[in-house]
C-alpha positions as CSV (number, residue, x, y, z in Angstrom):
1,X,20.7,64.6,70.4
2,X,17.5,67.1,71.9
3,X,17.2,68.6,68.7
4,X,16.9,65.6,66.7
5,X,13.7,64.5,68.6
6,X,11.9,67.2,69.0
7,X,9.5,67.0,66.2
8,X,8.1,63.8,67.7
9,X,6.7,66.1,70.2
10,X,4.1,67.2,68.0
11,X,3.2,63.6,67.0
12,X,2.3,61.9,69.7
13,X,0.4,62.0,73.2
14,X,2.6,61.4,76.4
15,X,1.8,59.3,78.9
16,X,3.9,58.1,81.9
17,X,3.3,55.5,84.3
18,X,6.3,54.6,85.8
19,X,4.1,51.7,88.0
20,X,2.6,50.6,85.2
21,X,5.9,50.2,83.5
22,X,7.5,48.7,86.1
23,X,4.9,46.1,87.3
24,X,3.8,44.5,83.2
25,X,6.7,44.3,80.5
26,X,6.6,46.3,77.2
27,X,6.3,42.5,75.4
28,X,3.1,42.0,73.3
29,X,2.3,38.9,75.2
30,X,1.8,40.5,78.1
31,X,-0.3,43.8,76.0
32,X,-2.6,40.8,74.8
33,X,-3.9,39.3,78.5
34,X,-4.1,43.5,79.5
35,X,-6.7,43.2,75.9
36,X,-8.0,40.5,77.4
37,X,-8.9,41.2,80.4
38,X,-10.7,44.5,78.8
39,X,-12.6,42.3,77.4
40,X,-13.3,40.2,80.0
41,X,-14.8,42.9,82.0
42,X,-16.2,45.0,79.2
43,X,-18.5,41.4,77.2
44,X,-20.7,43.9,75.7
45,X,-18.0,45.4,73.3
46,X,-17.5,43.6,69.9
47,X,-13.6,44.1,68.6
48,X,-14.3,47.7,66.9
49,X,-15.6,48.9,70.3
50,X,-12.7,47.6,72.2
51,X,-9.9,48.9,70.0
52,X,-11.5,52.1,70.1
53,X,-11.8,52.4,73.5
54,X,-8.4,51.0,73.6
55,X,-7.7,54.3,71.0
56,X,-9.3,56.5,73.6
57,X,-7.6,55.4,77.2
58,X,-4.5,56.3,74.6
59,X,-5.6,59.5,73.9
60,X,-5.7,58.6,70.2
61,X,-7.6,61.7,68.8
62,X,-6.1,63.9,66.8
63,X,-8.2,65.8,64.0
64,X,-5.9,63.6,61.3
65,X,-7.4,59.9,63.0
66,X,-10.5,61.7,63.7
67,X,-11.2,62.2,59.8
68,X,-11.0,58.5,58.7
69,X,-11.6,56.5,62.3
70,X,-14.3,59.0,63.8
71,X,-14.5,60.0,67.7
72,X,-14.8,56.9,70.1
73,X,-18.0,56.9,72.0
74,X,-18.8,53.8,73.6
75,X,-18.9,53.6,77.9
76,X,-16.3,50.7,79.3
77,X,-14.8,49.8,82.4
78,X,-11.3,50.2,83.0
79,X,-9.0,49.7,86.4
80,X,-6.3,52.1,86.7
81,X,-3.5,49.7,86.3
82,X,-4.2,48.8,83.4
83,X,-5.4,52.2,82.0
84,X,-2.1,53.5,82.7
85,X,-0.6,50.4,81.4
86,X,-2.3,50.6,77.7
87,X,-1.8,54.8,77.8
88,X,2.1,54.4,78.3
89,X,2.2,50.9,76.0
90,X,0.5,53.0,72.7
91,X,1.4,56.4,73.2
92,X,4.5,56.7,70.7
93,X,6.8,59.2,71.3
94,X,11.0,59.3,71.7
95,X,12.6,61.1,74.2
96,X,15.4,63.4,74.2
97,X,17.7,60.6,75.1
98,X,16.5,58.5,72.7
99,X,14.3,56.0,74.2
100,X,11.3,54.9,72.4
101,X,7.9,55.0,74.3
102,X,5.0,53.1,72.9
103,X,6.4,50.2,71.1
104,X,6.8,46.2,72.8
105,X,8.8,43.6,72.0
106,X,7.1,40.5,70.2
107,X,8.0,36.6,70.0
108,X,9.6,36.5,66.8
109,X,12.5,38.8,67.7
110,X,10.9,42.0,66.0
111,X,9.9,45.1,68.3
112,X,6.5,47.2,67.1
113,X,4.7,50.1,67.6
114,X,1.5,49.1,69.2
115,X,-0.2,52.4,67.5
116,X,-0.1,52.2,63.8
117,X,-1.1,48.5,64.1
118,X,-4.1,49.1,66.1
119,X,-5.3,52.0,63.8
120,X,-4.5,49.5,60.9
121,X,-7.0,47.3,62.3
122,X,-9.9,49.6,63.5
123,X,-10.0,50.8,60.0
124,X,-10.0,46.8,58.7
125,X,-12.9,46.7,61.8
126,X,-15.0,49.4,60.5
127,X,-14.7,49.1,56.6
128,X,-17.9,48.9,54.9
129,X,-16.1,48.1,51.4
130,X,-13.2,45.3,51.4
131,X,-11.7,46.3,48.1
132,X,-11.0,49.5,49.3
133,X,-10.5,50.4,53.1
134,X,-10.7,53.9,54.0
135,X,-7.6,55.6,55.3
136,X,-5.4,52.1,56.2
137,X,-2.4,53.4,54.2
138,X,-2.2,57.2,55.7
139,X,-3.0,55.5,59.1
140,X,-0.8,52.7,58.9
141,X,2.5,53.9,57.0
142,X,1.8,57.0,54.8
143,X,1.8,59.8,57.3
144,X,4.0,58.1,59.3
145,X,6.7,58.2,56.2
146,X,5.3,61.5,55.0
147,X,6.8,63.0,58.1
148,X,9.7,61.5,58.4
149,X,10.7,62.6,54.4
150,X,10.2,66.0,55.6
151,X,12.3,66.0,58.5
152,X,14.9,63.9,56.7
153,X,14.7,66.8,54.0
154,X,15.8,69.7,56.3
155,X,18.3,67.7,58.4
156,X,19.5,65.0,55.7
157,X,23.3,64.9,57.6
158,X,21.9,64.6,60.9
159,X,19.2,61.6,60.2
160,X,18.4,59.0,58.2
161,X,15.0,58.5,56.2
162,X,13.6,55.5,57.9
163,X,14.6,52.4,59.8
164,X,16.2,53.7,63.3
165,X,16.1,50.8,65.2
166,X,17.1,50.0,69.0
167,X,17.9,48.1,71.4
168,X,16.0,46.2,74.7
169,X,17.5,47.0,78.4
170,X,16.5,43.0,78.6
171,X,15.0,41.1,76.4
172,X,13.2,38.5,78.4
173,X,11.9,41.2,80.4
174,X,11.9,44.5,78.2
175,X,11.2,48.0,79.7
176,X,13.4,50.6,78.1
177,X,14.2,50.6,74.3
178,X,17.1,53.3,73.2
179,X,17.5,53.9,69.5
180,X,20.9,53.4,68.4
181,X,21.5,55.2,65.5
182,X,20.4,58.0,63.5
183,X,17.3,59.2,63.8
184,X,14.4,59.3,62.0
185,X,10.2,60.0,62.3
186,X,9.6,56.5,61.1
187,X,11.7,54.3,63.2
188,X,11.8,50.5,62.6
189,X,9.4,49.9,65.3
190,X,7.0,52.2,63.6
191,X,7.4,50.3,60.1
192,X,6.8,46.9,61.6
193,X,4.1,48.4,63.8
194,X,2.3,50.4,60.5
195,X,3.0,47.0,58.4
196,X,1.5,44.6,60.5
197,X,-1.5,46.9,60.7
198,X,-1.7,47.1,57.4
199,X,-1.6,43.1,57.0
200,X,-4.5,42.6,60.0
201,X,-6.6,45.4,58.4
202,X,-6.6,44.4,55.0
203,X,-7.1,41.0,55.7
204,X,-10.4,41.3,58.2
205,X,-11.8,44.0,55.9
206,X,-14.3,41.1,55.0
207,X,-16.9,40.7,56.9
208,X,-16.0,36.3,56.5
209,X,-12.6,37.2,58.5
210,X,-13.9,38.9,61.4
211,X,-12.6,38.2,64.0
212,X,-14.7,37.1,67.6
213,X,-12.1,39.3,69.8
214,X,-9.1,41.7,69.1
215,X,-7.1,39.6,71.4
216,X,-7.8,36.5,69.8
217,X,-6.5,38.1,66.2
218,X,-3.2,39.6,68.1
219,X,-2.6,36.0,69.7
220,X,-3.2,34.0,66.4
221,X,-1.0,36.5,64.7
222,X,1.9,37.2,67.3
223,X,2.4,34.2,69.6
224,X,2.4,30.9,66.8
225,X,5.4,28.6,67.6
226,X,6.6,26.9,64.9
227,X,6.8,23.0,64.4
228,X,9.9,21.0,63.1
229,X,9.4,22.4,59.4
230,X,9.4,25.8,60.7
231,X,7.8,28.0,58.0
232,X,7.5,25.3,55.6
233,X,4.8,24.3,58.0
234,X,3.3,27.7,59.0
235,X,0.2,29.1,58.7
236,X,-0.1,32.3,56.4
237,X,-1.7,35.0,58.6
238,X,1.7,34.6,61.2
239,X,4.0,37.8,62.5
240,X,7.0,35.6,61.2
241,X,5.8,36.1,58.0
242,X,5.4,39.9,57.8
243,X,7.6,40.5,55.1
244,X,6.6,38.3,52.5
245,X,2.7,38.7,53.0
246,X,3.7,42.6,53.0
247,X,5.4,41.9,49.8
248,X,2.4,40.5,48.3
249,X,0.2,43.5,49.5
250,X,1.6,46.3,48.8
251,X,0.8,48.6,46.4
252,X,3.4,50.8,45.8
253,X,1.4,53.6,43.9
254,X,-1.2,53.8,46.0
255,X,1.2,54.4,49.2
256,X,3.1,56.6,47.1
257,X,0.3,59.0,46.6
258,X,-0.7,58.4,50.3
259,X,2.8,59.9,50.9
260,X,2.6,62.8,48.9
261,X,-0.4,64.3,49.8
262,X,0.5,64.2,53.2
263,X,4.3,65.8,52.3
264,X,1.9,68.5,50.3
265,X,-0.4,69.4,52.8
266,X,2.9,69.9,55.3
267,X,4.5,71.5,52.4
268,X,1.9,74.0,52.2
269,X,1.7,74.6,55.9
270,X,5.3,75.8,56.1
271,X,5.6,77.2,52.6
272,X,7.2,74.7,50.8
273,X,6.3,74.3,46.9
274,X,8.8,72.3,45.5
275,X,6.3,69.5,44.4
276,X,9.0,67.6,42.4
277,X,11.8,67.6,45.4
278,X,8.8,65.9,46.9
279,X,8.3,63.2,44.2
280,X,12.2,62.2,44.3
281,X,12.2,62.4,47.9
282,X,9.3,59.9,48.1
283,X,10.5,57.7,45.1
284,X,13.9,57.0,47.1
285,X,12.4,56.8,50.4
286,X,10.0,54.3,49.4
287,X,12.5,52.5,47.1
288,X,14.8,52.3,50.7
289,X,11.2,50.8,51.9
290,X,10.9,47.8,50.3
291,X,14.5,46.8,49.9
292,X,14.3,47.2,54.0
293,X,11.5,45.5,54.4
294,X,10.0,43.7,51.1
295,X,13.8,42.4,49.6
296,X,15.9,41.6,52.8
297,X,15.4,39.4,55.1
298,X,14.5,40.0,59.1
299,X,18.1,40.9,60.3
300,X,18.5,40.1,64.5
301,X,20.8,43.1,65.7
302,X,23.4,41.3,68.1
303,X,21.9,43.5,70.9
304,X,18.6,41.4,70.7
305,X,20.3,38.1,70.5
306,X,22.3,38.7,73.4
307,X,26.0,39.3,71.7
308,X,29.1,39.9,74.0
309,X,31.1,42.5,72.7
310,X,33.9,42.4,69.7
311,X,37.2,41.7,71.6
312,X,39.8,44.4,70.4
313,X,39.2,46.1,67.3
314,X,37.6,44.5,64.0
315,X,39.0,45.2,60.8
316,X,36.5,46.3,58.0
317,X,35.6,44.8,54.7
318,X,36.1,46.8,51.4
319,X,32.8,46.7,49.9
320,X,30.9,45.3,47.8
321,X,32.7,41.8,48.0
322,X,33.0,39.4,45.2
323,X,32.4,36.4,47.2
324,X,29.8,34.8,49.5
325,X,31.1,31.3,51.9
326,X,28.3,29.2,52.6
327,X,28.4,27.1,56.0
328,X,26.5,25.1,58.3
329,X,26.9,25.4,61.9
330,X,27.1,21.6,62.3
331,X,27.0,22.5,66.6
332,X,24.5,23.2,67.0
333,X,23.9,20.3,64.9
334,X,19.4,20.8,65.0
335,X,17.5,23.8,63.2
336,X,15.9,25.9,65.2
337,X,12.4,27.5,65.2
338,X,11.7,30.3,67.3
339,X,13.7,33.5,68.2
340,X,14.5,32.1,71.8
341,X,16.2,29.0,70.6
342,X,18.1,30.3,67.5
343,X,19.4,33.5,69.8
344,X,20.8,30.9,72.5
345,X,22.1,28.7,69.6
346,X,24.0,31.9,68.8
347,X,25.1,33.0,71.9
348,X,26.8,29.6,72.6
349,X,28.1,29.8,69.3
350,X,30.2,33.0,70.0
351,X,30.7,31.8,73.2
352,X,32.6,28.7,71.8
353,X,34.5,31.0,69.1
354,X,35.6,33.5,71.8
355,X,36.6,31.3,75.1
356,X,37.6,27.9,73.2
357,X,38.7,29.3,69.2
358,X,40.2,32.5,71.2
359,X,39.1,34.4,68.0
360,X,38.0,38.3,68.6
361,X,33.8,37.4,68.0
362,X,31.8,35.0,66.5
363,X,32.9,34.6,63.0
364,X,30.0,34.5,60.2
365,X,29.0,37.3,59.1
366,X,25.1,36.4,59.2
367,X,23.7,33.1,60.3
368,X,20.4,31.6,59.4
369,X,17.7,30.6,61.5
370,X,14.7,28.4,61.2
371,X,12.6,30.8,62.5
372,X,12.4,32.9,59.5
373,X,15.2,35.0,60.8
374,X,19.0,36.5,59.8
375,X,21.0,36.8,62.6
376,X,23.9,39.6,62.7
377,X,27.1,38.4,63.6
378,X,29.9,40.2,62.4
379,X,27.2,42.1,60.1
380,X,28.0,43.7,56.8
381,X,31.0,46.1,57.8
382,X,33.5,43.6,59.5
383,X,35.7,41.1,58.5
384,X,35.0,37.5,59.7
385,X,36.7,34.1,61.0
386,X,34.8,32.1,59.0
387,X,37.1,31.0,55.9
388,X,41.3,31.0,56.1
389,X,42.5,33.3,53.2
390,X,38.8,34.1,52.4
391,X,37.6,36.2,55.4
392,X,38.7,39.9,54.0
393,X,37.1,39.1,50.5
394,X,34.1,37.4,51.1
395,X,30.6,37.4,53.5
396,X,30.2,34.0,55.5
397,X,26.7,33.3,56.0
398,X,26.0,30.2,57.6
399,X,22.5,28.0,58.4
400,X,22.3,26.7,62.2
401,X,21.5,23.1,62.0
402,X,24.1,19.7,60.6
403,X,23.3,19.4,56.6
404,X,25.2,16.2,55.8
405,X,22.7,14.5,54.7
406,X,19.4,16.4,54.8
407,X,18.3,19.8,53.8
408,X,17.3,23.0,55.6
409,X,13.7,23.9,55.2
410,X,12.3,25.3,51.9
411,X,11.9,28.3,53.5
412,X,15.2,28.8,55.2
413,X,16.9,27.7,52.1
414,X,14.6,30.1,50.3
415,X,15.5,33.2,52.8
416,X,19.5,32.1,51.9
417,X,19.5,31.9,48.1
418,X,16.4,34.8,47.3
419,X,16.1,37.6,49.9
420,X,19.7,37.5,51.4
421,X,21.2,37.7,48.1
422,X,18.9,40.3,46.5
423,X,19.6,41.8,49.9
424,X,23.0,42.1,50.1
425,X,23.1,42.8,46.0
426,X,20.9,45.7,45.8
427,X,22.2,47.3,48.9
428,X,25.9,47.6,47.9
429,X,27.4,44.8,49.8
430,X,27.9,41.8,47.3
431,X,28.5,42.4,43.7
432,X,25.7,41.8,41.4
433,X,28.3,39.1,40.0
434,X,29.7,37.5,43.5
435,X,30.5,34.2,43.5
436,X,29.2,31.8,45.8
437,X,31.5,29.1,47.4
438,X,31.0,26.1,50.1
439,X,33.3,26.4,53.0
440,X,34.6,23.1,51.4
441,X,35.7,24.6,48.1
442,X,38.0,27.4,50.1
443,X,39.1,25.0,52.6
444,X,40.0,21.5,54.1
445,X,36.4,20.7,55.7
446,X,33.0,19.0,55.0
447,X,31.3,21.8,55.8
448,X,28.9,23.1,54.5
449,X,27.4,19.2,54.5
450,X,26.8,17.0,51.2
451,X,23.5,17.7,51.3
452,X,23.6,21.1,51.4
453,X,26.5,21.2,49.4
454,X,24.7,19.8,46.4
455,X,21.5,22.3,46.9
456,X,23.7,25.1,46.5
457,X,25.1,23.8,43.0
458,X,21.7,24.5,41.7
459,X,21.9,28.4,43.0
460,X,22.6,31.1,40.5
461,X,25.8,32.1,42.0
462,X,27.5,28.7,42.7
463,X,30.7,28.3,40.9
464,X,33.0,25.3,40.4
465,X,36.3,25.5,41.7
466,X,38.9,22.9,43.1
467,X,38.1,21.1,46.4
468,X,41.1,21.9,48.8
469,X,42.3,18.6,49.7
């Protein structure tokens, strides 16, 4: 495990404050009141100022953020709490053992690098030109993936390209997160962290979308709570809705190009020429890119929601499948609409199918929320408790809420039909000709709910077969 982390060392700029971590959680709530009160006592600075100076208590500097985000100058006041607070809470960097420095757990579920999002939106700040702002794909994502090709290109059995993500000590009260999995230079923290940056920056580039304060654009974007019509209801500029407007911005040849000038320039430095090991390298890690975070939904990991463990042993599914179950949850019978509400909805959930069904772990395989979320439940590799006679063959993805006789949101239903079946299609796990199934059809129930069940006769998978009587 040392080895596989040590090339992080060279990345980042370490700095511990064990009272700082101890006395204000790694949450971004609680990074956006420390902002805050920077402002507060520094009135003079206007947002570039402050997230520079933010960028210099971090020790931000290197000659590579140097080139496109210049040298922070400006004079500010600073206690030393909260000095060493914002030096440990941006200063990325994984330890030997794993545990990811630098990165905060936000309202929506999703954890994110506080670094790559910051320089995302300095160089939004300080653009001069909206249609083109200097250095926000190097500094948000292309350096970032650039480094982890490389490393993935001389260890390719020991790591993984991109997407190691982790878990949270506690959730409601997050200090330590440990990776748990493979590693890799551009963890999922990292990705969200470089995305979002990429979002804010790009979309205050214009001199009409300024904002007044940083902390005020970090509270708009990170701490909306969705209504009743969840995202059918949301505004656009919202964390929950990172992945579509990320969708809709990318440009794929641009970061491509980002990427492989950076791999070059590395390349060069340690004498590799093989330019066109480069261009597949990129092509597939960028390809793994979007169908992580463009094509699939926001997937929960059960540590985040809280999951007990599997009782026993699972047995795994033979994939792809040919077959998708759709259910609602009917209890609980209400959609829900933030990440703290759908991950108690699926904690009592297992709770009920462990302690009352006496089954092994909660049996869909994914569960929808209203909040713009997946939620892991038996996840892609195990066989669920969701359909008698079905479970080995088949995924069962269910929507929390009762939908006898009205609909899930637009957006929910959207997330179902579009980006979990792309998902699940394009990364090996359904066939690209699965057929889709109500719980009804494959057994002696309502479920999934009338209403519901005559939505999904309109989906492109939804085939007829003989209701079990």
């Amino acid at each position: 495990m040392e080895s596989h982390w040590k090339l992080f060392l060279t990345l980042v700029v370490v700095a511990v404050s064990c009272y700082a971590e101890a006395s204000i959680p790694k949450h971004m709530n609680n990074f956006i009141e420390v902002v805050e009160k920077f402002e507060t006592e520094n009135p003079e600075l206007d947002p570039v100022s402050v997230v520079k100076a933010l960028r210099r208590v971090a020790g931000l500097e290197s000659p590579f953020i140097q080139r496109y985000l210049g040298v922070p100058t400006a004079n500010f006041t600073l206690d030393s709490k909260l000095s060493s607070y914002i030096m440990t809470a941006m200063a990325h960097e994984v330890t030997d053992g794993g545990v990811e420095n630098g990165v905060v757990f936000t309202q929506d579920g999703t954890t994110v690098a506080l670094s790559p999002l910051l320089l995302g939106i300095e160089a939004g700040l300080q653009s001069t030109t909206p249609e083109h702002v200097e250095g926000i794909y190097p500094l948000t994502l292309g350096n970032t993936l650039a480094l982890s090709f490389l490393y993935h290109n001389s260890r390719s059995s020991e790591t993984q390209l991109l997407g190691t993500r982790g878990c949270w000590n506690h959730v409601a009260s997050p200090e330590v997160y440990t990776l748990s999995d493979q590693p890799s230079l551009a963890t999922d923290a990292m990705i969200n962290g470089g995305i979002d940056g990429l979002i804010l920056g790009l979309e205050i580039a214009s001199p009409n979308s300024r904002p007044q304060k940083l902390s005020e654009l970090l509270r708009s974007y990170y701490t909306h709570r969705l209504d009743e019509r969840g995202l059918d209801g949301a505004p656009r500029l919202i964390s929950q809705m990172r992945r579509t407007n990320f969708k809709d911005l990318l440009s794929v040849s641009l970061l491509k190009t980002q990427v492989k000038s950076s791999m070059a320039r590395y390349g060069e430095l340690h004498g590799e020429k093989a330019q066109e090991n480069f261009d597949a390298l990129v092509n597939t890690g960028i390809e793994e890119l979007i169908h992580t975070y463009a094509t699939c939904p926001n997937i929960i990991a059960r540590c985040t929601w809280g999951a007990k463990p599997f009782i026993g042993s699972p047995s795994y599914l033979s994939l792809p499948v040919s077959y998708v179950i759709l259910h609602h949850t009917a209890s609980p019978s209400q959609p829900c609409t933030s990440f703290d509400a759908c991950a108690a909805n699926m904690r009592s959930m297992q709770s009920y199918h462990q302690n009352t069904n006496g089954w092994s772990d909660i049996g869909y395989n994914f569960v929808a929320g209203g909040d713009g979320n997946m939620y892991e439940g038996r996840g892609w590799k195990w066989v669920g408790a969701h359909a008698y006679g079905w479970n080995s063959k088949s995924l069962g993805v269910s929507i929390i809420g009762d939908y006898t006789s009205r609909l899930p949101s637009s957006s929910t239903i959207n997330m179902v039909r579009y980006q979990f079946s792309d998902c699940a299609k394009s990364g090996g796990r359904a066939s690209y000709s699965y057929i889709l199934y109500g719980h009804r059809q494959v057994d002696s129930t309502s479920c999934p709910g009338n209403s519901l069940f005559n939505e999904m006769k309109k989906w492109e998978h939804f085939r007829v077969r003989e209701k079990v009587m």
